[in-house]
C-alpha positions as CSV (number, residue, x, y, z in Angstrom):
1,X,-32.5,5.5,-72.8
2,X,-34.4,4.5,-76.1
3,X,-33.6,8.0,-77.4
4,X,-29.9,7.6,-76.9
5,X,-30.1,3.9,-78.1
6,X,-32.8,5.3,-81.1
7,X,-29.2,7.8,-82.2
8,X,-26.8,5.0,-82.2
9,X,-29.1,3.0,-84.2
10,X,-29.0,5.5,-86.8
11,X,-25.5,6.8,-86.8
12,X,-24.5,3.0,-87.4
13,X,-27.0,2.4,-90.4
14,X,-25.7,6.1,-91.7
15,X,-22.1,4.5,-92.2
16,X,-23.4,1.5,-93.7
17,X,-23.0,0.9,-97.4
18,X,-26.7,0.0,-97.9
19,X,-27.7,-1.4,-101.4
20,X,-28.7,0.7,-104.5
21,X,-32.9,2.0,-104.2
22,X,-34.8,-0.3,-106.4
23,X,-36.9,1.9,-107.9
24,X,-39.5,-0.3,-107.7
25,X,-39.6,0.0,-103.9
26,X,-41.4,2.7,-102.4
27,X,-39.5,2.3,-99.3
28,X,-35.8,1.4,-98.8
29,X,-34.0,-0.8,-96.8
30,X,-33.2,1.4,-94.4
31,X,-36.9,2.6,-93.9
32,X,-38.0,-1.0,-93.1
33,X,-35.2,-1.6,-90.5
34,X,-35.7,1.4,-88.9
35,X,-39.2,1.1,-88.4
36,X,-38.4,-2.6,-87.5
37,X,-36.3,-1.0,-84.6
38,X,-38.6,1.6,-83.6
39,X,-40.9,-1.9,-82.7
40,X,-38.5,-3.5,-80.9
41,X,-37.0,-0.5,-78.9
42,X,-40.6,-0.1,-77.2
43,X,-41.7,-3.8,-77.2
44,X,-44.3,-3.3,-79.3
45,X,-45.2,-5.3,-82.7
46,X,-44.6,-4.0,-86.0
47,X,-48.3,-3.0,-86.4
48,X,-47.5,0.0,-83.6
49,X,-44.5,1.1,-85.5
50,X,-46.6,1.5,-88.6
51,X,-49.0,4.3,-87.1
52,X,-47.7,7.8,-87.6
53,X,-49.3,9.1,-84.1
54,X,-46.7,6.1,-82.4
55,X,-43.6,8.3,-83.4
56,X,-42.2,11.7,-82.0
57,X,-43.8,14.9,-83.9
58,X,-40.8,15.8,-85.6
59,X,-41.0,12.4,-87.5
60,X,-44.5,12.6,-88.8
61,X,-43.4,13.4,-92.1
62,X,-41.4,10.3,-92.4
63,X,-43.6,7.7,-94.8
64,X,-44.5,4.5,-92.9
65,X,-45.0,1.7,-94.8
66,X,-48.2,-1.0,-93.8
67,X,-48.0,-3.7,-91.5
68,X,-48.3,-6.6,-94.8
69,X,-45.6,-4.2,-96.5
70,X,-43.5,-4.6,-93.6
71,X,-43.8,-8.4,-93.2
72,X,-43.2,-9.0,-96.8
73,X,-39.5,-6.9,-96.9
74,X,-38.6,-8.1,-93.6
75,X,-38.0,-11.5,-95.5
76,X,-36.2,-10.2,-98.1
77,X,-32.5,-10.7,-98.3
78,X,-31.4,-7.1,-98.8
79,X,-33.2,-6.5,-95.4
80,X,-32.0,-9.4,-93.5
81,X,-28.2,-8.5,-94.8
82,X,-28.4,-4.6,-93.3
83,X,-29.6,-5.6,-90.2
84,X,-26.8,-9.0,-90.0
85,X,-24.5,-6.1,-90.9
86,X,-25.5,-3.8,-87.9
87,X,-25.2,-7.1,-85.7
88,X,-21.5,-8.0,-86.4
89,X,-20.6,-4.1,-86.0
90,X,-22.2,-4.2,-82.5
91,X,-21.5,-7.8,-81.1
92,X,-18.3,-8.2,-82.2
93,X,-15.6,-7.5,-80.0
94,X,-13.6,-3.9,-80.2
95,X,-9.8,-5.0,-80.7
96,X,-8.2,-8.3,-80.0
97,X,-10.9,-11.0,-79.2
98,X,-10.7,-12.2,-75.6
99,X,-9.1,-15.5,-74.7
100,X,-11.4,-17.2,-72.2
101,X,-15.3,-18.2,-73.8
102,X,-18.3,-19.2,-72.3
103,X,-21.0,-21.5,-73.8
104,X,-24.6,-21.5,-72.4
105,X,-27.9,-21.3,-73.3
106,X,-31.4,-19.2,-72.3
107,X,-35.0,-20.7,-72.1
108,X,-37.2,-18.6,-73.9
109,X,-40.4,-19.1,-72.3
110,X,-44.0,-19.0,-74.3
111,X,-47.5,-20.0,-72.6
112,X,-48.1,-23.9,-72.8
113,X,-51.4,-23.4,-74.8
114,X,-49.5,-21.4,-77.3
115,X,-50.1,-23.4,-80.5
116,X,-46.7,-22.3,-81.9
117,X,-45.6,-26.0,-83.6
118,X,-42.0,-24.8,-83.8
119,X,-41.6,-24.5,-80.1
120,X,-40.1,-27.3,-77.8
121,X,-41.3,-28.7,-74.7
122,X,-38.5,-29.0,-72.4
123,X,-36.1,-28.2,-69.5
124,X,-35.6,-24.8,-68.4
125,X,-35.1,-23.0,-65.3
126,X,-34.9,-25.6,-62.7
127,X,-38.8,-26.4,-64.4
128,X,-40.5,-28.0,-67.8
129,X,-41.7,-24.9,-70.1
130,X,-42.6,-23.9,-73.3
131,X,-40.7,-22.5,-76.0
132,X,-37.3,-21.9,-77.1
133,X,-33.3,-21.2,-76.2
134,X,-31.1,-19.2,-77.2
135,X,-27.6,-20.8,-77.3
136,X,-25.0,-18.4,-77.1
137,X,-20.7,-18.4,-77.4
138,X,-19.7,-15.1,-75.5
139,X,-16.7,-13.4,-74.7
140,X,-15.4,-12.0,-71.1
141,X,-15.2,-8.8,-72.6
142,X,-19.3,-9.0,-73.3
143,X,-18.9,-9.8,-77.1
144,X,-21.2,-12.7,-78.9
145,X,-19.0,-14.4,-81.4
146,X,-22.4,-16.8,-82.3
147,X,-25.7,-17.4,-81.1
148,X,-28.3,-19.4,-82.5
149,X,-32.0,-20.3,-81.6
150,X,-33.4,-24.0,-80.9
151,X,-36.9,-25.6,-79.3
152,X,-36.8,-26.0,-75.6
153,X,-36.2,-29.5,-76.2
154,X,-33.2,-29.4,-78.6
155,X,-29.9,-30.6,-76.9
156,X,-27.6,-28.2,-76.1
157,X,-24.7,-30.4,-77.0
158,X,-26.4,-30.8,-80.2
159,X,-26.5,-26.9,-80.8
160,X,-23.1,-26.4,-79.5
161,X,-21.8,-28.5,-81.9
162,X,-23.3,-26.4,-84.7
163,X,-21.9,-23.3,-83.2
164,X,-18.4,-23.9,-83.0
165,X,-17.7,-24.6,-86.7
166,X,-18.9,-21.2,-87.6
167,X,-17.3,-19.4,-83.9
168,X,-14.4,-17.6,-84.6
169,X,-12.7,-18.0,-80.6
170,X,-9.6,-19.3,-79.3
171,X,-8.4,-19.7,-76.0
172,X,-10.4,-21.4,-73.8
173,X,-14.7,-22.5,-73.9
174,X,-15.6,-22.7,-70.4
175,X,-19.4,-24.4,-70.2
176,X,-21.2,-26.4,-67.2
177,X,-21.0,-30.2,-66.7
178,X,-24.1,-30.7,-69.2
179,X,-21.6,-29.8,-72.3
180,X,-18.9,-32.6,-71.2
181,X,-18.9,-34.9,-74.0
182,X,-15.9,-36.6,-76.2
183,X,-17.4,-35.5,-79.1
184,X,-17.3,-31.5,-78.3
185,X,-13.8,-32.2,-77.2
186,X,-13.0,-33.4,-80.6
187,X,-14.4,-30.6,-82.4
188,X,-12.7,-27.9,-79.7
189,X,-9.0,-30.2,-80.3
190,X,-9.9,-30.2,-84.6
191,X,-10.0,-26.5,-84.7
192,X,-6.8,-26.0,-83.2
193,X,-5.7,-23.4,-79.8
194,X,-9.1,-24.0,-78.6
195,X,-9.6,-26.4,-75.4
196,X,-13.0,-27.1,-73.6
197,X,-13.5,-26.6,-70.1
198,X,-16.3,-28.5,-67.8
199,X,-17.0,-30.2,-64.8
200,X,-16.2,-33.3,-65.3
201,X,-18.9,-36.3,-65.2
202,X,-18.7,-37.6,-61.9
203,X,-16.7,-34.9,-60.1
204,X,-13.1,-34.6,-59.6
205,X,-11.0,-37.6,-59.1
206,X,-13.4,-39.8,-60.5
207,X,-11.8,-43.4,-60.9
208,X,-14.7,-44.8,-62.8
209,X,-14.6,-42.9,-66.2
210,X,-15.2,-44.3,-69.7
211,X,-11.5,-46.1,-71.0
212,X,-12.3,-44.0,-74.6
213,X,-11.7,-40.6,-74.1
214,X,-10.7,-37.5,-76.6
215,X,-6.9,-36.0,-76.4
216,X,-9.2,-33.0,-75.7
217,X,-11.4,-34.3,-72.4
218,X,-8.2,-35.6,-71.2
219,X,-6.1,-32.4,-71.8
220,X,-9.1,-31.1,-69.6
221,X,-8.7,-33.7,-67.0
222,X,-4.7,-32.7,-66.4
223,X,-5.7,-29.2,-65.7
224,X,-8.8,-29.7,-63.5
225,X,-7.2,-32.9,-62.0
226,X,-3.5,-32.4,-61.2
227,X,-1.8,-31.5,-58.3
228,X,-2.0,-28.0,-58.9
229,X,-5.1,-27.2,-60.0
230,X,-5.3,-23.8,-59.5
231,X,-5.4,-22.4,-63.1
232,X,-8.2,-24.4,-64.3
233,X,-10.5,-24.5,-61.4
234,X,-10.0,-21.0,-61.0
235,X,-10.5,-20.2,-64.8
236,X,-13.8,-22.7,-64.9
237,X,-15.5,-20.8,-61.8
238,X,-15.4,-17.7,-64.0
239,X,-18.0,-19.8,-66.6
240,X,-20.8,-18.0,-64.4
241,X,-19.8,-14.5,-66.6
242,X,-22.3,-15.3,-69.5
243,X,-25.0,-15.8,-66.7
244,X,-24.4,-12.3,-66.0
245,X,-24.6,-11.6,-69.5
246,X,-27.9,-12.9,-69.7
247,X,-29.1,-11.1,-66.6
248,X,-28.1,-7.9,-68.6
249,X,-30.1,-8.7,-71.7
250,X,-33.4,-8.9,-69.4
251,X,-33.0,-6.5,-66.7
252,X,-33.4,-3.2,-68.5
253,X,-36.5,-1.8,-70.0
254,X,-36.4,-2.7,-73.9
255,X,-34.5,-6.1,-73.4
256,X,-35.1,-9.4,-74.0
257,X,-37.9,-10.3,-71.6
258,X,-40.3,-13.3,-71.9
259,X,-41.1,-13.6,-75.9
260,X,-44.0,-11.5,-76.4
261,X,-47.5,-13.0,-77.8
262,X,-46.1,-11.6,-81.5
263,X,-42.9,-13.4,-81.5
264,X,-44.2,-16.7,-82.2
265,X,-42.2,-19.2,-84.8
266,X,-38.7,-19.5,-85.2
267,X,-38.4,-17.2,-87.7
268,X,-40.2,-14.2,-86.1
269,X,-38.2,-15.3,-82.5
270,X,-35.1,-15.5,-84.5
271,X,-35.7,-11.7,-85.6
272,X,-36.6,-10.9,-82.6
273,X,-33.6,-11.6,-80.5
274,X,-31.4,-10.4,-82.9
275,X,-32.8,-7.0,-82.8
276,X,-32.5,-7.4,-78.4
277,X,-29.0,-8.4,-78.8
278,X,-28.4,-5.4,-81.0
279,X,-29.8,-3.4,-78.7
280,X,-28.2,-5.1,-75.7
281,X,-25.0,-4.3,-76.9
282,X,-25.0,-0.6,-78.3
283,X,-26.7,-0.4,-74.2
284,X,-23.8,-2.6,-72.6
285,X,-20.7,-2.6,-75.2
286,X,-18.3,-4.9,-75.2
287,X,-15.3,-4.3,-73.2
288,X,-11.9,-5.5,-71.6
289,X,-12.3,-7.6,-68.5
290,X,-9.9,-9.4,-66.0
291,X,-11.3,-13.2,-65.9
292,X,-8.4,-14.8,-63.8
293,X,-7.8,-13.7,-59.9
């Protein structure tokens, strides 16, 4: 499997216009993100990639650069642009985008001594942990149109509301009961052909409901609430899709698994997952999938 994902890696950076040399530069762009991959691909930290008896035989004539060399030009923008260029030509959906959305988001887990000061302490899996989340808009089809990461404690109605201005969806958001707010409503109803789907505080047929509420929340409540409710509840029970998606991301070897001890700061765990969801999707790409029975 890493082999196969190792060729797709490189036939996609092959057909990427990558920027000019800099003769300056001993090593291009396209050295440093490929021994950036070869990291990630076998959960190891950059260090391991640098060592010439960590690669196949055939590539020991391929220059590594040092483990300070690497941390310097993975900073640099010409880097960060080739491998955000490899991420929206594997995330992105192939053909029309997919009508139905769902909104979530993944605790990231780190030990509770860790002295990372970026991380959050805060809810996760039916527990209090450690570390981050990675808030994600994803398609039925299996495509990512944005993803971002947080602390553990950050609120995901905070973070969702920083997603959708930059999501390019529309259709319908399905999310759990947690994302119900008149304020995420608004921002669905501003962009236009977009309408939020939840749970509804207090379960259906609630009588007792805030008198303010968005056009959006109670477009929502005419779908989930009226006297044939079969579209809605039927489209809201398939919400449990990115769940699926998640389980994807972590149950293969090489995916994204609890943040390793080198993935510490937001920075280094924002790299981090990108590269996973990279490789997530050249493993599972995206595809056409029936979300309504």
């Amino acid at each position: 499997m890493e082999h196969q994902l190792w060729k797709e890696i490189l036939a996609i950076i092959r057909v990427i216009d990558k920027p000019r040399r800099n003769p300056r530069c001993r090593y291009s762009c396209e050295d440093i993100v490929l021994v950036w991959f070869w990291a990630v691909l076998h959960d190891r930290p950059v260090s391991w990639a640098c060592k010439r008896r960590n690669w196949p035989f055939h590539q020991w004539r391929r220059r590594l650069p040092s483990n300070s060399r690497m941390s310097v030009r993975l900073r640099t923008q010409e880097v960060q642009d080739l491998i955000q260029e490899i991420e929206a030509r594997t995330l992105c959906a192939k053909g029309p985008p997919p009508l139905v959305w769902a909104l979530d988001a993944k605790p990231l887990v780190i030990g509770s001594c860790s002295k990372d000061r970026q991380a959050g302490f805060g809810r996760a899996a039916q527990s209090k942990a450690k570390g981050y989340k990675l808030h994600a808009i994803v398609g039925m089809d299996g495509s990512i149109s944005a993803w971002r990461i947080a602390p553990m404690n950050k609120d995901e109605r905070v973070m969702a509301r920083r997603l959708l201005p930059g999501a390019k969806i529309q259709g319908y958001l399905l999310a759990d009961g947690n994302y119900d707010s008149n304020r995420l409503h608004e921002i669905c109803a501003d962009r236009g052909e977009l309408q939020l789907l939840t749970p509804p505080r207090g379960g259906y047929g609630c009588t007792k409901r805030d008198r303010r509420q968005s056009p959006g929340r109670r477009r929502m409540l005419e779908l989930l609430e009226a006297p044939q409710p079969c579209f809605g509840r039927q489209l809201l029970e398939t919400r449990d899709a990115i769940e699926r998606q998640f389980g994807n991301l972590t149950n293969w070897g090489g995916g994204l698994a609890c943040l390793p001890s080198w993935a510490r700061t937001h920075r280094r765990v924002h790299r981090w997952v990108q590269a996973k969801l990279i490789l997530d999707a050249l493993k599972h790409p995206p595809r056409k999938r029936t979300y309504v029975n």
